[in-house]
N, C-alpha and C positions, 0 to 999 in steps of 0.2 A: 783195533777198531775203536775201541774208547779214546785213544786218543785223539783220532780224527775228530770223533765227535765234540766233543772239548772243545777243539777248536772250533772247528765248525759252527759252538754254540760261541764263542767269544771272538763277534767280530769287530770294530775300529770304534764302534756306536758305543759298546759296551765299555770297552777301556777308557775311552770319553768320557763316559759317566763316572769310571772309577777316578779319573784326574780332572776333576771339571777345572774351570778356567781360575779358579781362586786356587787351587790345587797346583796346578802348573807356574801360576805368578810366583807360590810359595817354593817350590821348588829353585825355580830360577832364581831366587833373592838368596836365597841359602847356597846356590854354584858361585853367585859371585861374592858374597862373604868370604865362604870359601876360597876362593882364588886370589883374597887379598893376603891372604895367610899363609902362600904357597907360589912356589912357580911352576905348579901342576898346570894341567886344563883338564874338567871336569867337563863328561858329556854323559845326559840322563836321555835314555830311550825308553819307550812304553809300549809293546807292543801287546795286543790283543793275542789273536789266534794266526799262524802261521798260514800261509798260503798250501794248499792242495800241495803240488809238487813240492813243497819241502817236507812234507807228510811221509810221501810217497815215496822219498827218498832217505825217511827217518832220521833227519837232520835234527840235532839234540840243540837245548837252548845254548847250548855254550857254544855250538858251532856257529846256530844262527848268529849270536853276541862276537862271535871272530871274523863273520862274514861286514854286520854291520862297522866294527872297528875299522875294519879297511874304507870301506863306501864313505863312512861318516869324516874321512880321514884324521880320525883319531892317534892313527900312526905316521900321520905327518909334522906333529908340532914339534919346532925349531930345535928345543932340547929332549926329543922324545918322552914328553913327558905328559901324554894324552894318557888320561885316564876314562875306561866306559862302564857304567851302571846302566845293566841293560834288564828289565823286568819285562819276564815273560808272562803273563797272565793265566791263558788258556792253562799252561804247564804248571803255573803257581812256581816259576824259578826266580830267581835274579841269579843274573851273574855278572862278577865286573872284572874287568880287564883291563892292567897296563902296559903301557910301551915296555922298551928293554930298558929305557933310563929310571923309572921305578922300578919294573919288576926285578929288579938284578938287587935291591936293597930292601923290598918286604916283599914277605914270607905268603905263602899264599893261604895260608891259615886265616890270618890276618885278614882276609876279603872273602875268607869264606866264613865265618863268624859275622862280618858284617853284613853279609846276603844273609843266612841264615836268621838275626835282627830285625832285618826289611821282612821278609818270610812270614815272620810273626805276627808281625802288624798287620802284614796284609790277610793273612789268615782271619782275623777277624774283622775285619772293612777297614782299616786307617790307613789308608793310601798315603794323603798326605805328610799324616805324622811317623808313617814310615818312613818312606822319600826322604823327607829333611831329616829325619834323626841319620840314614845311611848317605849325606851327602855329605852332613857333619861327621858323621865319622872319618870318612876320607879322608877330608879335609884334616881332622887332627892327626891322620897318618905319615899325609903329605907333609903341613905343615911342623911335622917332627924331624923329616927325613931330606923335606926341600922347600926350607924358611924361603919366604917371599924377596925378591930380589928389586932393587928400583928400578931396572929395566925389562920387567916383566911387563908380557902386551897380550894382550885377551885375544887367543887365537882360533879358539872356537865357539860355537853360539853359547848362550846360557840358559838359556830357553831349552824344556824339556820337548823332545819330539815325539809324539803320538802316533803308532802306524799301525 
């Protein structure tokens, strides 16, 4: 039941307020740094509280984060190499997900150490300086394991999504 409520108390208005639009600009300048470093593709979602029915059916942030992976078609890019930073709010998670073309070469320690980072900050209000410190981290993951190529083409938005 507290769970519900949680949610319930963090709906779209609120995560809004935690990513205002300066918040979000910063995010996004930080994916596409990022993406010059790498021939990853970085996608940041920010969800508030979860709908009833995925309550109802005790869908965990990581499921949601696997449901969005697919929708957001994160696991469609050319060289599988769609990365997702998905922050759940209500839950206080993050969790991030890659295709098979990165996950098969880091460790998932490795992005659970970085969610746990984001965690922190957000723990005490720095949305932003969370965000961009766990976009840049990625990014130096990435760009350790898959240096930027010249025919690398930006295949999903940069712009962080709020839902």
């Amino acid at each position: 039941m507290g769970r519900i409520l949680d949610h319930l108390l963090y709906p779209r208005w609120r995560a809004l307020r935690a990513f205002p639009l300066r918040a979000r600009k910063a995010v996004e300048a930080a994916v596409r740094a990022s993406e010059s470093t790498h021939s990853g593709e970085l996608r940041f979602v920010v969800e508030g509280g979860l709908d009833m029915a995925y309550l109802l059916r005790g869908v965990s942030s990581r499921q949601r984060a696997g449901e969005l992976f697919h929708k957001l078609r994160v696991d469609r890019t050319k060289a599988q190499s769609g990365v997702l930073i998905y922050v759940q709010l209500a839950d206080r998670r993050v969790e991030i997900l890659a295709d098979r073309g990165i996950d098969s070469q880091v460790q998932e320690d490795t992005w659970r150490t970085i969610c746990r980072l984001m965690e922190e900050a957000f723990a005490v209000g720095n949305f932003e300086r969370g965000a961009v410190a766990g976009v840049e981290a990625v990014g130096r993951v990435l760009a350790a394991h898959f240096p930027a190529g010249k025919d690398d083409i930006d295949e999903l938005p940069n712009a962080p999504e709020v839902l």
